[in-house]
C-alpha positions as CSV (number, residue, x, y, z in Angstrom):
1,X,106.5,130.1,52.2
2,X,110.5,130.5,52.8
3,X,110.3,134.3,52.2
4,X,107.5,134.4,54.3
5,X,106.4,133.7,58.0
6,X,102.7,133.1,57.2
7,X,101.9,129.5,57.7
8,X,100.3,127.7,54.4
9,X,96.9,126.5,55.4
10,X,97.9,123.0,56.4
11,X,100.3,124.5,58.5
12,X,97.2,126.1,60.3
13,X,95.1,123.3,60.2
14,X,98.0,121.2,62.2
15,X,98.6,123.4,64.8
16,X,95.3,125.3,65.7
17,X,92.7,122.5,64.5
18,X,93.1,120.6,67.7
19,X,91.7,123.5,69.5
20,X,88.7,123.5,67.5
21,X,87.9,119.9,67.9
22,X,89.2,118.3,64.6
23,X,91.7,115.2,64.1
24,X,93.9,115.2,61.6
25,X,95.9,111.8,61.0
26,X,98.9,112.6,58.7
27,X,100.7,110.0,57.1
28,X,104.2,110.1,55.0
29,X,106.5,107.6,53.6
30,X,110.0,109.5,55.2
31,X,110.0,112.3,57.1
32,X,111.5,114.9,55.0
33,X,109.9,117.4,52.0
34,X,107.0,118.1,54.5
35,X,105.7,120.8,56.7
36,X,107.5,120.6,60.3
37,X,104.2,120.3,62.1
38,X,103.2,116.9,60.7
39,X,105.5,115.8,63.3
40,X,106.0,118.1,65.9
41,X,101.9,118.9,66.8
42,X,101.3,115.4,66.9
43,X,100.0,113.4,70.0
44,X,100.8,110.6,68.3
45,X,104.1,109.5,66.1
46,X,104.5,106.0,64.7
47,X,107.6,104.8,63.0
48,X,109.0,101.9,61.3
49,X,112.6,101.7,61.0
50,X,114.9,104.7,59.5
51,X,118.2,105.2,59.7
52,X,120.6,107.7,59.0
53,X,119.1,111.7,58.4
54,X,115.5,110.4,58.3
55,X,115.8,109.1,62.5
56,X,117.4,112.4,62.8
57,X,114.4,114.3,61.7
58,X,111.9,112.3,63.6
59,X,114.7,112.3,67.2
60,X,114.6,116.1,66.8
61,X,110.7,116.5,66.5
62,X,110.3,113.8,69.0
63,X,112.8,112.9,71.5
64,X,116.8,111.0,70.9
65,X,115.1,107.9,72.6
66,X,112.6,107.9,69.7
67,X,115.3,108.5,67.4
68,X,117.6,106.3,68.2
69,X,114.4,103.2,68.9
70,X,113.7,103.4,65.5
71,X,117.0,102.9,64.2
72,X,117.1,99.8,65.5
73,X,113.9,98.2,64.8
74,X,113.6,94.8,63.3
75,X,111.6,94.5,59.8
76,X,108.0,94.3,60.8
77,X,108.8,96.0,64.2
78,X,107.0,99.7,65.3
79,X,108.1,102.5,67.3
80,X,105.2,105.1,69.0
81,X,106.2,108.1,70.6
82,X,103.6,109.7,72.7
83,X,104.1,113.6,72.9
84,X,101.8,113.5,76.5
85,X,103.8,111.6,78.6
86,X,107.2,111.4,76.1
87,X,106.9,107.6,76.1
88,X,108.3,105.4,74.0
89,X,106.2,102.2,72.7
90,X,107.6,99.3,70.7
91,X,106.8,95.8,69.4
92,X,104.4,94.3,66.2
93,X,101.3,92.8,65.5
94,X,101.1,89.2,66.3
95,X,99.8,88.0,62.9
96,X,98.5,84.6,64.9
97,X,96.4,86.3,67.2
98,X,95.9,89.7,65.8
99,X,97.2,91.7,69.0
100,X,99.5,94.0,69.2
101,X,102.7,92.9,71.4
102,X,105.5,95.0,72.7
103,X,106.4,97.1,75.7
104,X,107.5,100.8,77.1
105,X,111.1,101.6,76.4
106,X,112.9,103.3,79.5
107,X,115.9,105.8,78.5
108,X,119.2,104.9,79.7
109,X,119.7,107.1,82.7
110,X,122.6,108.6,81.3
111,X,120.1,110.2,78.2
112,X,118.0,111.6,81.1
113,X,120.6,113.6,82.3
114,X,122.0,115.0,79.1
């Protein structure tokens, strides 16, 4: 809806369903040609690696950490971003044992003062 400030119903559904007690899990290949709040009402944002104007989009729904993380990821690697505490997660399932491995990514103290 361009012309208009009405959200479309999935719109709705992102933001105010939380509220009412429903998960929604959204999934899309890159992050662009979708509604805004895919993204940015998420607890919860998982990313393989991007580069160029596709980290862009998920560092301005996110954080630059997340944004610049997944940028640099290796091929089977994983980025999560947790909108609660503005962590950032990364590492890959260990195909031998079946466990996730990986760690909490600290930002450069000069990010945190930007």
């Amino acid at each position: 809806h361009p012309a208009s400030n009405k959200k479309s119903l999935i719109d709705e559904l992102l933001t105010d369903g939380r509220s009412k007690g429903i998960t929604v899990v959204t999934a899309q290949q890159l992050p662009v040609d979708t509604t805004k709040y895919a993204i940015a009402e998420s607890y919860l944002t998982l990313s393989f690696m991007l580069n160029g104007k596709y980290a862009k989009v998920v560092a301005e729904k996110t954080n630059a950490l997340m944004g610049e993380i997944i940028t640099q990821l290796g091929h089977h690697d994983l980025a999560i971003f947790d909108r609660r505490t503005h962590q950032v997660w990364t590492g890959r399932l260990n195909l031998g044992t079946d466990e996730f491995e990986g760690e909490y990514v600290e930002a450069p103290r000069a990010a945190l003062r930007a």
